[in-house]
KOLMARPA-745618 format. One line per 8 residues: number of its first residue (from 1); for each residue x, y, z of N, C-alpha, C, O. Coordinates in steps of 0.2 Angstrom, whole numbers. Last residue first. Layout:
! residues N
NUM = X/Y/Z/X/Y/Z/X/Y/Z/X/Y/Z ~ ...
END
This chain:
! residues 175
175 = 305/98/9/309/103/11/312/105/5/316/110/5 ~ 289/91/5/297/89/6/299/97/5/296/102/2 ~ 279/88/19/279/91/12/287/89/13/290/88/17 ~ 272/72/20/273/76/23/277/81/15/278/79/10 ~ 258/57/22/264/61/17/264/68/21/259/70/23 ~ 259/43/33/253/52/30/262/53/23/267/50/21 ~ 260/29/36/257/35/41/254/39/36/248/39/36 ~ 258/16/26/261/24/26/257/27/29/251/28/27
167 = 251/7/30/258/5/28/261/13/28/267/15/30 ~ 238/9/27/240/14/31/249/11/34/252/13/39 ~ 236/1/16/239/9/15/239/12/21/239/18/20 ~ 246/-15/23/237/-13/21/241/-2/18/247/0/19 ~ 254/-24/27/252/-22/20/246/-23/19/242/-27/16 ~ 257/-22/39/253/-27/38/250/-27/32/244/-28/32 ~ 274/-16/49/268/-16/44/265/-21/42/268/-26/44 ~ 282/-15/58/273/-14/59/270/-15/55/264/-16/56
159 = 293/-18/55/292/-24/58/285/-20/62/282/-23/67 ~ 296/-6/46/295/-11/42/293/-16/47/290/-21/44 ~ 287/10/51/296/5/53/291/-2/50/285/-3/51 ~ 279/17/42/279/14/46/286/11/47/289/9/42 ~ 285/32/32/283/27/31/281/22/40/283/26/44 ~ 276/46/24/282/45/29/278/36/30/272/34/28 ~ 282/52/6/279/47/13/281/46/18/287/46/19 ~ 282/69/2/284/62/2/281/57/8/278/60/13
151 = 278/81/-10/277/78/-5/279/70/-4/278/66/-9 ~ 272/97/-16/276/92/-17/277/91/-10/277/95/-5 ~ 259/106/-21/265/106/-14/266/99/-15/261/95/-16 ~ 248/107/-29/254/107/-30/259/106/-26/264/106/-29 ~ 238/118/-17/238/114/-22/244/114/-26/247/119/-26 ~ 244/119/-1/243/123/-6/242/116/-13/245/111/-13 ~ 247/123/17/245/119/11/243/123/5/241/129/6 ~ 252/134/25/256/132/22/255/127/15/259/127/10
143 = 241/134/33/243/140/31/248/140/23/249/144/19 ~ 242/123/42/237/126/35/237/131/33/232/133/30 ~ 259/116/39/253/122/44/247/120/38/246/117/33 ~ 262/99/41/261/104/37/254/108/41/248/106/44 ~ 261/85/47/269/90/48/267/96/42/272/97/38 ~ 254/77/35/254/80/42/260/82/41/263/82/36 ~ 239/70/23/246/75/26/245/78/32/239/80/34 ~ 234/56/19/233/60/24/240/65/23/245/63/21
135 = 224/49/1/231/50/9/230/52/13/224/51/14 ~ 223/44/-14/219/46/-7/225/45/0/228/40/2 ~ 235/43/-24/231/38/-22/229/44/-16/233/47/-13 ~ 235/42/-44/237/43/-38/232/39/-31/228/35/-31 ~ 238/47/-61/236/43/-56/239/43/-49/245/43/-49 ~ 238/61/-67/229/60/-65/231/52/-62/225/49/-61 ~ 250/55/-77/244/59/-74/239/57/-74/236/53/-78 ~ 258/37/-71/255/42/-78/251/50/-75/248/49/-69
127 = 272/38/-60/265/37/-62/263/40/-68/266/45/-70 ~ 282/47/-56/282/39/-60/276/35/-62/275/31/-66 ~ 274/53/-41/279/54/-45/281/47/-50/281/42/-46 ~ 257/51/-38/262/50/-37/268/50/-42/267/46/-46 ~ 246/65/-34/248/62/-41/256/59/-39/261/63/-40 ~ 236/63/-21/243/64/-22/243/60/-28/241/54/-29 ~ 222/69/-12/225/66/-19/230/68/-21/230/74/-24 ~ 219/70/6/223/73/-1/224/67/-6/226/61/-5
119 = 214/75/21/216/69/14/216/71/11/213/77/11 ~ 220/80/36/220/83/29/219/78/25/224/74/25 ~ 211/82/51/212/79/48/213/80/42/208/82/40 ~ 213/95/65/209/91/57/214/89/57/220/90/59 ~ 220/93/82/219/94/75/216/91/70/216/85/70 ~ 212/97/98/213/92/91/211/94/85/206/96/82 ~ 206/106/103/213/105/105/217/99/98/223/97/95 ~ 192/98/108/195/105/109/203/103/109/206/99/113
111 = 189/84/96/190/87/104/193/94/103/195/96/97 ~ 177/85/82/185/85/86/183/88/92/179/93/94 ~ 164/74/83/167/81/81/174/82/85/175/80/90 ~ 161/60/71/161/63/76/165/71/77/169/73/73 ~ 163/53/59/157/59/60/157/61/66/152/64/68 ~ 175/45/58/166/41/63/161/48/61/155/47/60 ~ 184/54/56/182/49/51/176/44/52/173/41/48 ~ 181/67/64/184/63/62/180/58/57/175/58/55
103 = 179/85/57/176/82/58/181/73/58/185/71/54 ~ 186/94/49/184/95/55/181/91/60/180/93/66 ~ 198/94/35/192/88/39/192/90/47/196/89/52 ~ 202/102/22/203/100/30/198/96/33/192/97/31 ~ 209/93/9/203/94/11/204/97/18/206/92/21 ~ 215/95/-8/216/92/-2/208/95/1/203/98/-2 ~ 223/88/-24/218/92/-21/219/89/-12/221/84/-10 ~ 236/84/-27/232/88/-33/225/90/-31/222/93/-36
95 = 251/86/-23/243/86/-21/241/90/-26/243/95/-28 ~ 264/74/-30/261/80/-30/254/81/-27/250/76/-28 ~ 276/63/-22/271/64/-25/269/72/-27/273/76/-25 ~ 285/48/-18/284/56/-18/279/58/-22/276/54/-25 ~ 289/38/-18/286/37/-15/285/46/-11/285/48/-6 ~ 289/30/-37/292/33/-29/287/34/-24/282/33/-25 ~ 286/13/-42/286/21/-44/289/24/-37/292/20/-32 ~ 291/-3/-49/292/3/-42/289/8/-46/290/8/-52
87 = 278/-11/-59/284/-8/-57/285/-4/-53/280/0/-53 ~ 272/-25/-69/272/-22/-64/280/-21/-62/285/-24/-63 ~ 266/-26/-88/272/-28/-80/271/-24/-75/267/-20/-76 ~ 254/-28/-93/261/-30/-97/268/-32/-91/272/-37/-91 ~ 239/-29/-94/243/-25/-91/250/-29/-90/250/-34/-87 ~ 224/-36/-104/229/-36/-98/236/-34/-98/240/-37/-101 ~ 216/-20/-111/217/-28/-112/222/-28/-105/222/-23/-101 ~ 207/-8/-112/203/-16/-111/208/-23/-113/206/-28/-116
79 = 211/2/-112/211/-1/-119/208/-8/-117/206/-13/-121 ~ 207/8/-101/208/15/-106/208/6/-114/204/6/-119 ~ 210/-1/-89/204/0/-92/201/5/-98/195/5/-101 ~ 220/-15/-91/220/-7/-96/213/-3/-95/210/-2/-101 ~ 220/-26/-79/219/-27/-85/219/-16/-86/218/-12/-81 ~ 225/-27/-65/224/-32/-71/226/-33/-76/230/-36/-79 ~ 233/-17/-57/228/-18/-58/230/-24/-64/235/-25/-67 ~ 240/-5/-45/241/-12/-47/234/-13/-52/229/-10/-50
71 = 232/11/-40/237/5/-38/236/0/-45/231/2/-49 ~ 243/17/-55/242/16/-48/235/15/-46/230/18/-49 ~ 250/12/-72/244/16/-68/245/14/-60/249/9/-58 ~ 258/20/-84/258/18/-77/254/18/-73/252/24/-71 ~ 255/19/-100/254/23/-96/256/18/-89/255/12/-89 ~ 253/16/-116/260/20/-112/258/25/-107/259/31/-107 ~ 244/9/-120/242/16/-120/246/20/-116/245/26/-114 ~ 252/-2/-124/248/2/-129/247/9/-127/247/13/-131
63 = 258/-7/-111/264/-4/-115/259/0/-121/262/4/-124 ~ 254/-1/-93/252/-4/-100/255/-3/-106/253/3/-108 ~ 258/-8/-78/262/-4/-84/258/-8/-90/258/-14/-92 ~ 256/-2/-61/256/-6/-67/258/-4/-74/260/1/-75 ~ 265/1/-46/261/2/-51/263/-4/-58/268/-8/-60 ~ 269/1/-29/270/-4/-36/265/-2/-41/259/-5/-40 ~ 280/9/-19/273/8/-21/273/5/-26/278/6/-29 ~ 286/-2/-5/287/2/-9/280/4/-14/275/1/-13
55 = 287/-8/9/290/0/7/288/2/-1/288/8/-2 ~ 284/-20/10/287/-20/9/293/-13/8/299/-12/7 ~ 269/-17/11/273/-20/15/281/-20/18/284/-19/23 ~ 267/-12/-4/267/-6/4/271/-9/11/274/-6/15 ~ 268/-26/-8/273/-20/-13/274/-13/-6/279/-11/-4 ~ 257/-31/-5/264/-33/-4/267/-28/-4/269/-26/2 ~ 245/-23/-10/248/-23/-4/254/-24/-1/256/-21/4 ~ 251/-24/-25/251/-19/-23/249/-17/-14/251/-11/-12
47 = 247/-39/-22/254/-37/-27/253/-28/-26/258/-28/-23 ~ 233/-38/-20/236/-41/-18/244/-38/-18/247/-36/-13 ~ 226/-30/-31/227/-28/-25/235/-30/-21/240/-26/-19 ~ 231/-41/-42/232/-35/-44/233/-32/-35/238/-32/-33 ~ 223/-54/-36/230/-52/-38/233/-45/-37/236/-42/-32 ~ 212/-52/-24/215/-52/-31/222/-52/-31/226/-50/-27 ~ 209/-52/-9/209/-45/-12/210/-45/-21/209/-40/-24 ~ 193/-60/-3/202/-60/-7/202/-53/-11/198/-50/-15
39 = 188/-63/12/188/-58/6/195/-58/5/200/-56/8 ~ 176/-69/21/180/-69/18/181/-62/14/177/-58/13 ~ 165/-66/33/166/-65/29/172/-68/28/175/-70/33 ~ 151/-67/46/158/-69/47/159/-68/35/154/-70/32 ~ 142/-63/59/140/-61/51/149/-63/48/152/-58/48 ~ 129/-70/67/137/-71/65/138/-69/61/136/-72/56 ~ 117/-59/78/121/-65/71/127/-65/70/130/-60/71 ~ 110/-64/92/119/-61/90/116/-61/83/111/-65/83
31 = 93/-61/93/98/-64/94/105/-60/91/106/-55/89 ~ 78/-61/103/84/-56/99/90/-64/100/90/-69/104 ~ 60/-60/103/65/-65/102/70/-61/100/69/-57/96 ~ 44/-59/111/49/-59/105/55/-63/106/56/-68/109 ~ 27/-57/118/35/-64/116/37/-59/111/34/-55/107 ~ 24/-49/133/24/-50/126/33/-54/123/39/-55/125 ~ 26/-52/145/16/-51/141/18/-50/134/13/-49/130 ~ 37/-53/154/35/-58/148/28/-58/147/24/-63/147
23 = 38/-40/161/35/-47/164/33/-52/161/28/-56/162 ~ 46/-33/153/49/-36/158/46/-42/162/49/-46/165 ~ 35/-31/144/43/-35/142/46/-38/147/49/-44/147 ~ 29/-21/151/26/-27/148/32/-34/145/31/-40/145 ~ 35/-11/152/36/-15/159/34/-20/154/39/-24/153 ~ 38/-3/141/44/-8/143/42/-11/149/46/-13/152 ~ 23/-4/132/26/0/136/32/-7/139/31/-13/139 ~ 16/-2/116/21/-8/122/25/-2/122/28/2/118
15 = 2/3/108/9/5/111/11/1/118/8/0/123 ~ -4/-8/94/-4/-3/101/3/-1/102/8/-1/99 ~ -14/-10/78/-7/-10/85/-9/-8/91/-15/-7/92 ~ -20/-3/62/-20/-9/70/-14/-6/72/-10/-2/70 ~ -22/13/58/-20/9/58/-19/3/64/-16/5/70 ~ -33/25/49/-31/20/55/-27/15/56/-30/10/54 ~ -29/35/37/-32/27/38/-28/27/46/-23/29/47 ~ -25/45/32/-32/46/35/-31/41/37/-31/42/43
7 = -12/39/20/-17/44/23/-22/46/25/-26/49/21 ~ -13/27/12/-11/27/22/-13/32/27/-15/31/32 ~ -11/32/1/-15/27/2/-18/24/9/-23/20/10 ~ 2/37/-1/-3/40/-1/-12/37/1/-17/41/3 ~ 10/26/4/9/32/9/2/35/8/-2/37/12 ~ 3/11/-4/5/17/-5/7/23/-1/1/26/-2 ~ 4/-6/0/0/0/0/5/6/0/9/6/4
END
C-alpha cells in the first residue's frame, strides 16, 4: 500500500510499554548474528599490498596506452586488455587536491585541541597523470597547504607493517 494510500487510515497496534517485556506479556526474540566474511583481495590488489609492506609503491604498466597506472591492476581500463608488467614508482608525489576535515572519520566532532584531519590526492611521482592515491598530510601548517606542494611518505618502521595503505602514516611536504 502506497503512503498516499495510508493517509487518513487507522491503523491496528498498540503502544508496548517496557514494563510489559519485563514481565514476559509480550513474546519476542533477539539474537547475535554471525556475520563472518571472507575476502580476497585479487592479484592485482594483492601485489600492490605486498609491494606497501614492503615499502614500496608498485604500479602497473600498459605498453599500448603508455601509461603507469596506480594502484596495481589487471587489465588497461583505457584499452581493455591485460597490463604488461608491474613496477616501483616513488614514494613522492604532487597534491592535486586536499581537504581539512573538522570532523573525524566516525562523524564525530573534534576534541577542543585536536587537530583536522587533511586527505589529499597525491599524483604520485612515476605514475601516468591524474594517477594517484587518497592520503593523509601532516607536519604541514594550513597556512602552508597549497595545491601542487610536493610531498613524500612518511613510512611505518618495516616490523609494523601489515600491508594494508595505512603502511604509510601520511605524506609530509618535502623541504
Amino acid at each position: 500500500m502506497s503512503t498516499d494510500a495510508l493517509k487518513g487510515k487507522k491503523l491496528g497496534g498498540m503502544n508496548v510499554k517496557e514494563d510489559l517485556f519485563a514481565k514476559n506479556k509480550i513474546l519476542y526474540s533477539m539474537f547475535e548474528p554471525r556475520l563472518e566474511y571472507a575476502w580476497d583481495n585479487g592479484i592485482a590488489i594483492n601485489t600492490y599490498l605486498s609491494g606497501l609492506k614492503e615499502g614500496k609503491i608498485l604500479a602497473s604498466v600498459c605498453t599500448k596506452c603508455k601509461r603507469i597506472m596506480i594502484p596495481v591492476r589487471t587489465f588497461c581500463e583505457l584499452c581493455w586488455r591485460p597490463t604488461d608488467d608491474t613496477v616501483e614508482v616513488t614514494d613522492t608525489g604532487t597534491v592535486q587536491t586536499f581537504s581539512i576535515a573538522r570532523i573525524n572519520f566516525d562523524a564525530s566532532r573534534l576534541k577542543p585541541g585536536e587537530k583536522p584531519t587533511i586527505p589529499a590526492v597525491i599524483a604520485i611521482d612515476g605514475a601516468s597523470e591524474k594517477m594517484g592515491i587518497l592520503h593523509i598530510l601532516d607536519e604541514v601548517k594550513q597556512k602552508d597547504l597549497k595545491i601542487g606542494m610536493r610531498v613524500k611518505a612518511v613510512w611505518k618502521p618495516a616490523k609494523e607493517r601489515k600491508g594494508d595503505i595505512t603502511d604509510i602514516r601520511y605524506f609530509k611536504p618535502i623541504k
